[in-house]
Structures are given as structure tokens and as C-alpha cells.
N, C-alpha and C positions, 0 to 999 in steps of 0.2 A: 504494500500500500504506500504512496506516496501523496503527501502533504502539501500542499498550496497555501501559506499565508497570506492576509492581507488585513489592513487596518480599518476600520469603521471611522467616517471622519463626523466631523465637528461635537457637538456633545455628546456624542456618545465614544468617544477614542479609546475606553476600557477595554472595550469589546475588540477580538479576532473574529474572521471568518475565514476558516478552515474549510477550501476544496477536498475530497478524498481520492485520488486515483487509482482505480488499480491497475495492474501492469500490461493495460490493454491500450491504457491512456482514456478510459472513460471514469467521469464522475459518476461516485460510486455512492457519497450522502456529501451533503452542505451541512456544516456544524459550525457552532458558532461557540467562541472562549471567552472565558474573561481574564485580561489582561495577569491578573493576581492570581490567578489558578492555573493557569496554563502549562502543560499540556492535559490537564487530567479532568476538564467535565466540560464533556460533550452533551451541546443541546443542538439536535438537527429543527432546521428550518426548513430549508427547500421549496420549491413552486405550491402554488396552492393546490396543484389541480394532479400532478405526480412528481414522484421522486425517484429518483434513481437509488438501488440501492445494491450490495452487496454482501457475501457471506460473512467478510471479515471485518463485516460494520457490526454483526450479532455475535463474535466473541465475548463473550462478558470473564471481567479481569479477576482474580479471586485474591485480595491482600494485596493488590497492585502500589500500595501508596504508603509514605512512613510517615502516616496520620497519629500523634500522638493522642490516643485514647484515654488519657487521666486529663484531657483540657478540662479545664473550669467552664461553668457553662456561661452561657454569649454575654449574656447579657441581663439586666430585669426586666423583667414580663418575657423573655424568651429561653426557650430551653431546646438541648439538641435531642432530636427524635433519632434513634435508631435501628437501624433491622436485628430483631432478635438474633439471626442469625450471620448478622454483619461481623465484619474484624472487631468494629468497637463496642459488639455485644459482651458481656460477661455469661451469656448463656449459650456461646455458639456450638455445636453439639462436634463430636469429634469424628474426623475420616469422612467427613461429605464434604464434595464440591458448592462452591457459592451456584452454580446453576442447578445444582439438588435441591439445594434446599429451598430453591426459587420452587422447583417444578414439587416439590413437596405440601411447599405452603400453598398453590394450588390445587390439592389434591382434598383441603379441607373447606374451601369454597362452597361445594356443593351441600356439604352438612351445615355449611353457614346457611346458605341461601334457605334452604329447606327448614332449619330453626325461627329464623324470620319471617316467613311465612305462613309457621306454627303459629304465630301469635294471631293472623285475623281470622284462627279458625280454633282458637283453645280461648276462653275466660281467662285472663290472667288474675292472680292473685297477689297478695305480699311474699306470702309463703311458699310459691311455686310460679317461680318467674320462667321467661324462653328466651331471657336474652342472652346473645353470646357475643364473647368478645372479641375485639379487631383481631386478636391473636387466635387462627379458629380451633385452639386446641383439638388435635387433631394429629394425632402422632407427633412427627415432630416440628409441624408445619407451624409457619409463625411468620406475625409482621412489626409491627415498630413499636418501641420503648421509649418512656422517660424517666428522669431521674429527680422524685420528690424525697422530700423529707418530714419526716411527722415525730413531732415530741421536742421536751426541751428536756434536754439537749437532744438535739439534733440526732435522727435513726434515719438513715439512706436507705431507701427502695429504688429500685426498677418494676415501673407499673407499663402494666399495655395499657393503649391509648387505645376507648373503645365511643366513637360517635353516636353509637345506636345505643349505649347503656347507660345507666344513671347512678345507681350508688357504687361509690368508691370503697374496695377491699384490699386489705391488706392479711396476709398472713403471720397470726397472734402467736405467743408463746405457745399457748397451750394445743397449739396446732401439731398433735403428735404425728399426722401425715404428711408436713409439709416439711418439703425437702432440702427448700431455701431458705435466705434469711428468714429469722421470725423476728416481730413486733414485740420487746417487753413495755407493756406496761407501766410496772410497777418501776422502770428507770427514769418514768418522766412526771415532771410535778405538773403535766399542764391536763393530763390523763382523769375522762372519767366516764364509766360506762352509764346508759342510760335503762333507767327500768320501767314499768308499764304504769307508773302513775306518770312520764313525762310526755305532756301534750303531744310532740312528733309524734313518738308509739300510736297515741291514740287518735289522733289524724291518719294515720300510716291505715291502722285496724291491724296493728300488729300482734296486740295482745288482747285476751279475753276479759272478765269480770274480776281477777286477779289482779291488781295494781301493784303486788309486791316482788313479783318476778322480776328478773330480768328483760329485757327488750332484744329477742334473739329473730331471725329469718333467715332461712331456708331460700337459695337461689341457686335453677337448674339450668342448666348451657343445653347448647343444643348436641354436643356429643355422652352429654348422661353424667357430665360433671357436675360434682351435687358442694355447693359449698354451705356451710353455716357459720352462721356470724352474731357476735352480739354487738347492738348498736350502740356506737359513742362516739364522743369528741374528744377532741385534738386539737394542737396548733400544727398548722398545714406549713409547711417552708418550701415556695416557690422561688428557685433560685436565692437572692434575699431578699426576696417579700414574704410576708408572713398572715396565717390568716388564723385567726382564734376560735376556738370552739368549730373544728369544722366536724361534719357528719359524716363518721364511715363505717363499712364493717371491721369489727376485728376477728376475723376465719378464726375457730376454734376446730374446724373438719371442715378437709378439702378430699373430696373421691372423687379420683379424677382414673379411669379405667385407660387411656389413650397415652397421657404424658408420665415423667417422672418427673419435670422442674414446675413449681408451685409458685407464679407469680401473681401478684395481687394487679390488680385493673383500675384504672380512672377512668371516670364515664365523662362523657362530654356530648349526652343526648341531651334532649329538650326538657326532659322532670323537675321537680322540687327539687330531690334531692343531688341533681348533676354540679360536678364542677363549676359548669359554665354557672349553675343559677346560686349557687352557695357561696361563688365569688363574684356574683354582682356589683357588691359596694366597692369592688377594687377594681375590676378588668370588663365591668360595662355587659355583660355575655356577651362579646368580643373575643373571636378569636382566629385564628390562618394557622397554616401549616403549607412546608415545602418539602416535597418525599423526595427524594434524591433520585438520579438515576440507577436503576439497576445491576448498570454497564461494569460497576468495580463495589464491593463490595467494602471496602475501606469509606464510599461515599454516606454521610450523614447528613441528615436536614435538619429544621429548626421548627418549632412549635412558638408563635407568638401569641399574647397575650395582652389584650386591652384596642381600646379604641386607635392606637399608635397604627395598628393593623391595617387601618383604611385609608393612612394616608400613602400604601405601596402608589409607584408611577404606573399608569396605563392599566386599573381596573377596570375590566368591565363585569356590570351587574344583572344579577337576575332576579326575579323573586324567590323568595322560598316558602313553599307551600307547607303544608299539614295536612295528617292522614288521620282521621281521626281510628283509625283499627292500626298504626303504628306509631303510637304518639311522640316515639323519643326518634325518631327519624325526622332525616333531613329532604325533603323531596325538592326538585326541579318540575320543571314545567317543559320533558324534549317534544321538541314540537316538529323536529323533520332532522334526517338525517341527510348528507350529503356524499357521495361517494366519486370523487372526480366531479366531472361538470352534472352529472345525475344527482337532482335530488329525488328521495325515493320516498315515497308514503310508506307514514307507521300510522297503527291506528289512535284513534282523538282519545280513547283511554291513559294511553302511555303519558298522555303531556301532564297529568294527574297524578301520575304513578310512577316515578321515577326517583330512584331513594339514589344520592349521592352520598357512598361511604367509604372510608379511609380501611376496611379492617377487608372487604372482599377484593380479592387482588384481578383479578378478570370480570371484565363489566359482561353482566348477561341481561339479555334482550326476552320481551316474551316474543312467539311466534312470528306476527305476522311485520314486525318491525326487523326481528333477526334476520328473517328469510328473503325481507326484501332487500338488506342491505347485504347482506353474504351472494344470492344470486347477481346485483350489479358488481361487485368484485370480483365475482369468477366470472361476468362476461367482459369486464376490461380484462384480464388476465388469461383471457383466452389463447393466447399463445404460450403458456406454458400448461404442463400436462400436471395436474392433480395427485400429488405427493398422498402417500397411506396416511389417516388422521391422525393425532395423537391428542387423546382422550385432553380436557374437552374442546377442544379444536377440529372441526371436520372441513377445513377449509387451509390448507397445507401445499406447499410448492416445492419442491427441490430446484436450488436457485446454482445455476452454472454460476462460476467462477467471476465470469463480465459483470458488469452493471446490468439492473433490469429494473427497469420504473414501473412501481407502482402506482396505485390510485392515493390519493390523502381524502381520510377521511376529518368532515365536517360535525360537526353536533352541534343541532342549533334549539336554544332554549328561548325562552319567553321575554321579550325586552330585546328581542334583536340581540344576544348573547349566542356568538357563531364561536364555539369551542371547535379547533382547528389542532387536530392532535401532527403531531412530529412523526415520523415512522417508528422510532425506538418506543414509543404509546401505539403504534399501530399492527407491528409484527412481533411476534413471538418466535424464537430459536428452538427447535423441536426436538434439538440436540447440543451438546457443547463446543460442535464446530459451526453454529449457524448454517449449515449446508441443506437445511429445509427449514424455511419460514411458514409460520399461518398467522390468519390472520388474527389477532388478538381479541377476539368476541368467544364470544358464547351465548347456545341459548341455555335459556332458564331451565332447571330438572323439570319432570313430569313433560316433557315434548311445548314450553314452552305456551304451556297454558295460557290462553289472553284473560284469563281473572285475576294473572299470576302480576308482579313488580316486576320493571326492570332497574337495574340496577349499575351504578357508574363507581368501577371499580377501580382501586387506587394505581393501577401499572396503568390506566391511561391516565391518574391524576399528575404521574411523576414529574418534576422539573416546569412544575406550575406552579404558583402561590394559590393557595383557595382562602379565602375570608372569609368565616363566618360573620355576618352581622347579624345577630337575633334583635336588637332593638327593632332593627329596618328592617326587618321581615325579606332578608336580601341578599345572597353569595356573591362574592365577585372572584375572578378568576384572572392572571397573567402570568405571561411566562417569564420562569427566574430559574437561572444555574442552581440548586437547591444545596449542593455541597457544603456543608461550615465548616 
């Protein structure tokens, strides 16, 4: 592969644009650097309508980079998010490749999607929840971490970061199954559990005609991990902000039949008791996140936090809707898809029903939106011959050596919000030479049912800022090098 510099001029002169050639002399992807990073985080650009791309544009690098992993984190209100099974995870599992463990953590998507969907067809309760976390526990399949602190003095955790959850767990002393750090207690003067005569509990309907119990609940994932927890507070230490009395669980029993490592979760869904709503008086329920690219496994992104978040350059906005049968979800309004110069009809449900989440790593379509946009890519694609599937992909290429241009795909939301993914958000490597690509969709389990969500999952979010506004009822989205 050979490299073509050149400089972006007047205010933006940070930025490189990096031609790719391969040894044909054709451009193979357009990537863009930033001056301070360079060579190491690629964000392809390229034409609106196709790109040219290549096999040794989807090698993905595994500890490519000598990213010091004890950095302190960024900054206040921002903290670095990282892939559980990144370089600068402490939970990275041992003897798998960073492309495994890609192709693993999608391997629990499906039990994601199908627990999420449990919920508009099961009564939820206190005491027997379906939510599951960005991380789909699922063997050893896993997506991004951050690094809170809770207690004075100061107890370090790694929680998964979960968009569709709401109360925040941490693994307790007394948590004889849990295999990582535990939570004491009894080391922090700021600690106190809550019992069933405190109003939450009885707002919650946690506890019965008993006031003098403890305030305990039972929460079930969608792989059959069963946690229990009793509820209390804490002082919360967000980088160095601090937040008093906050509400979490503290896991006394985590049965988890799939994993052996026992991470506790931040929720960052829409409830009382989420992050976002429990840190109102400080961060506004304000917040973004930038997933790094996939491409090197040493790459990490950032989690910000508070209204600072809105003033990124070149947002553009959408609404954000509500489901009243997924209440801690975040929905978009997609209202047409674009595939090249085709745009293609999905049906007028979808634009109602489209959950944007950080924790499902493969956005899945239901039927009639999937099938329209997968058959106009296999007729632009029609000169090359239909590569064997690889589960769940059934739209696959084997790509010679040359360059070969694809379609870019468009997604277009509500407010004129034309979300224009990069190819590295468009193609998936089907192996760890890149030498068969698909396209990076999926449909939804059960054959794509149109009752079913679809759903906008985090490998097309990568090397974009997303902003949550909940005040403004409102997402915005730009593209940014995500790397910290």
C-alpha cells in the first residue's frame, strides 16, 4: 500500500488527507488524519455516492500503538471509554485476536436484540427487569468501559456503559460470586444502605407492608444473568466531580451462567433512577460519546458530560423520540435510506421505531427496510460474484487485490439529518485478512419481523460524536477522529 499526503488548507490545516494506493496505482480508500495523531487514526471520507476500497484497508491492527494505559483521565465532565477487550482494557481475555473478539462480541447481539424486544411483550416489574447491558454478556463478547469511583475514599471500578439501562450496579463485598473487584462498604464514611421505610423503595414498589427490611431487587439480563442488589447511596467521583448521595445497587449475587468476569454497569437510559437523571443538577442530562475506530485496538474514545457537549463544530440534529413499550430507549425518527444515488423505501413504521444504541455493535433493520437496502447493494455490486455468508451477514464479497468501489451508504432521519457512514461503518472483514467484505447490516432475529425495532448499532456509530440532548428532546451527530 502506498500513501499520498497532503495538507487541508486555511482553518482547518490540523487535518491530513491521506490517498491509499495499492500497487496497481489505484485508490484504494480516502482517509483523513489529524495532524497530532498521525499516522495512527484513520477516518475515510471518500465520494458521496462510492468508494473505492481495498482488502488491506480491513486489516485491523491488534496493540499497534504504545498508548500509555495508566493516562489520567481527559479531563472534567469527560472520561475515556474503552473496548473491554481493547489493549487499554484490564479485562482483555487471553490468546484471542482483537478481530475475535470483534467477531465474538457480535455473536451476543442477537441475544441482545431478542432481550429488548422481551420487554414490549413481558410486564416489567422492579423485581424482574429485561434489561441488558451494552456489554451483551455473552460469552466473552463485550463492548466499552469507564472508569468511576464511588466512596470516600475513593474505590475505582470499570462499569459498562449501558444507554438502554437505568440503575447503576456495582459489585458488593458480600458478593461471594463475583470474581472482580468488590465494593467495601464498611471503608467508606459516605456509605448507606436504604431500607423499605425510604420513600425511593416505596415509589420504586420495591418492598411490601414490611418497612423494616432492607430495600433489595432482583435484575434479569437477557442471557439469564440474574443479579441482586440492595439499594443505597454513595458519593459518585466522576473524574473530579463528585456527586452525593447517589443511587445504586450494591450486587450481593451475580449468576451469570455465560461469563467468569463480574462487572458492574452505568445506565445512561431515560429513568429516575439513570445516571443521566440522578446527575441532572451537575451535567444538565447532557451527554456524547466518540467510539473509536475498530481498525487498532490500542484506539480509545471519550464519554463527555454536561451541556459543554453541544457546543462540538458542525452538529447536526434530530429529534429524539419515545416508545412508550421501551421507555429507557433512545429512538430516531429513519425516514429513508440511501444506497448510492438510490434512495430506497422502508416502511412509515421504522421512522417511529428506531432505537439508537451504543451497547449492539451491528445495526439490524426489520424486513422490508433491510431487504430493500441489501437488494440495491447487491444490484450496484453486481459485478462481483456473492462471497459464502458469515453469520449474520448474508451479503459478502470476496474482494481481489485492486481497488473496487463501493456504494456509501446514507441514513436519513427527521430534520433533514442525512447520516453518511465512511466504508470502515459500512463493510465488515469476514476474516483477518479483509479478503471478503459484507456489508455491515443485519436483519432483525425472527426473519425481520415489521412489529419488530430496528436498530442503529455502535460499528456504524464509530468515529462520530453523538450528543445526547435530553433537555431538547434532540441527538446530534458529527464526525470526529474518536482516538484520546
Amino acid at each position: 500500500m502506498i500513501s499520498i499526503l497532503a495538507a487541508l488548507s486555511s482553518s482547518i490545516t490540523q487535518y491530513l488527507i491521506v490517498w491509499n494506493y495499492n500497487h496497481n496505482g489505484e485508490v484504494c480508500m480516502l482517509n483523513l488524519f489529524h495532524l497530532s495523531a498521525f499516522p495512527n487514526h484513520p477516518f475515510c471520507v471518500g465520494p458521496k455516492e462510492r468508494a473505492n476500497v481495498c482488502p488491506a484497508s480491513f486489516i485491523w491492527k491488534d496493540e499497534e500503538l504504545n498508548k500509555d494505559c495508566s493516562a489520567r483521565e481527559l479531563e472534567n465532565s469527560s472520561l475515556r471509554i474503552t473496548h473491554i477487550q481493547g489493549k487499554c482494557s484490564p479485562f482483555r481475555l487471553p490468546n484471542t485476536t482483537w478481530w475475535s473478539a470483534i467477531m465474538e462480541s457480535i455473536k451476543g447481539d442477537e441475544h441482545r436484540y431478542r432481550a429488548i424486544m422481551k420487554r414490549s411483550k413481558t410486564p416489567i416489574s422492579p423485581q424482574e427487569d429485561v434489561d441488558v447491558p451494552l456489554t451483551p454478556r455473552w460469552k466473552d463478547g463485550g463492548n466499552y468501559i469507564v472508569k468511576l469511583g464511588f466512596g470516600k475514599p475513593i474505590q475505582n471500578f470499570y462499569l459498562e456503559v449501558d444507554t438502554g439501562s437505568d440503575v447503576t450496579w456495582i459489585p458488593c463485598v458480600s458478593c461471594s460470586s463475583c470474581l472482580t473487584r468488590r465494593f467495601r462498604p464498611s471503608k467508606s464514611s459516605a456509605y448507606k444502605y436504604l431500607t423499605c421505610a425510604s420513600k425511593l423503595c416505596q415509589d420504586l414498589g420495591l418492598c411490601g407492608n414490611d418497612k423494616s427490611i432492607n430495600c433489595t431487587a432482583t435484575q434479569t439480563y437477557g442471557d439469564q444473568t440474574e443479579v441482586g442488589m440492595l439499594m443505597s447511596t454513595e458519593t459518585l467521583s466522576v473524574s473530579s466531580q463528585y456527586v452525593k448521595e447517589f443511587v445504586f445497587g450494591c450486587a450481593y449475587s451475580v449468576k451469570e451462567p455465560f461469563v467468569q468476569t463480574t462487572l458492574g454497569l452505568v445506565g445512561f437510559g431515560r429513568g429516575s433512577l439513570s445516571f443521566v437523571s440522578e446527575t441532572a443538577a451537575l451535567y444538565g442530562r447532557t451527554f456524547s460519546y466518540c467510539l473509536p475506530s475498530v481498525g487498532s485496538s490500542a484506539f480509545t474514545g471519550s464519554l463527555r458530560l454536561g451541556k459543554a457537549a453541544l457546543s462540538v463544530p458542525g452538529l447536526k440534529f434530530t429529534p429524539l423520540l419515545s416508545n412508550a413499550q421501551f421507555p429507557s430507549y433512545y429512538f430516531l425518527g429513519l425516514t429513508g435510506i440511501s444506497v448510492g444515488k438510490e434512495l430506497v423505501s422502508i416502511p412509515t413504521g421504522t421512522r417511529k421505531g428506531t432505537i439508537i444504541n451504543s451497547g449492539t455493535v451491528i445495526s439490524r433493520l426489520v424486513k422490508p427496510a433491510y431487504s430493500a437496502m441489501r437488494d440495491s447493494f447487491r444490484r450496484q455490486m453486481s459485478n462481483l460474484t456473492l462471497a459464502r455468508p458469515s453469520e449474520p451477514f448474508d451479503t459478502c464479497y470476496k474482494v481481489p487485490k485492486k481497488a473496487v468501489k463501493f456504494p456509501v451508504i446514507t441514513l436519513h432521519f427527521g430534520h433533514s439529518l442525512n447520516w453518511t457512514l465512511p466504508m470502515e461503518n459500512t463493510l465488515f472483514p469476514a476474516n483477518a485478512r479483509g479478503s471478503v467484505l459484507c456489508l455491515a447490516f443485519a436483519l432483525s432475529p425472527d426473519g425481520g419481523d415489521s412489529n419488530m425495532v430496528s436498530i442503529i448499532g455502535n460499528y456504524q456509530q464509530q468515529n462520530f460524536r453523538v450528543v445526547y440532548d435530553v433537555p431538547g428532546s434532540r441527538l446530534g451527530i458529527t464526525p470526529e477522529i474518536c482516538d484520546a
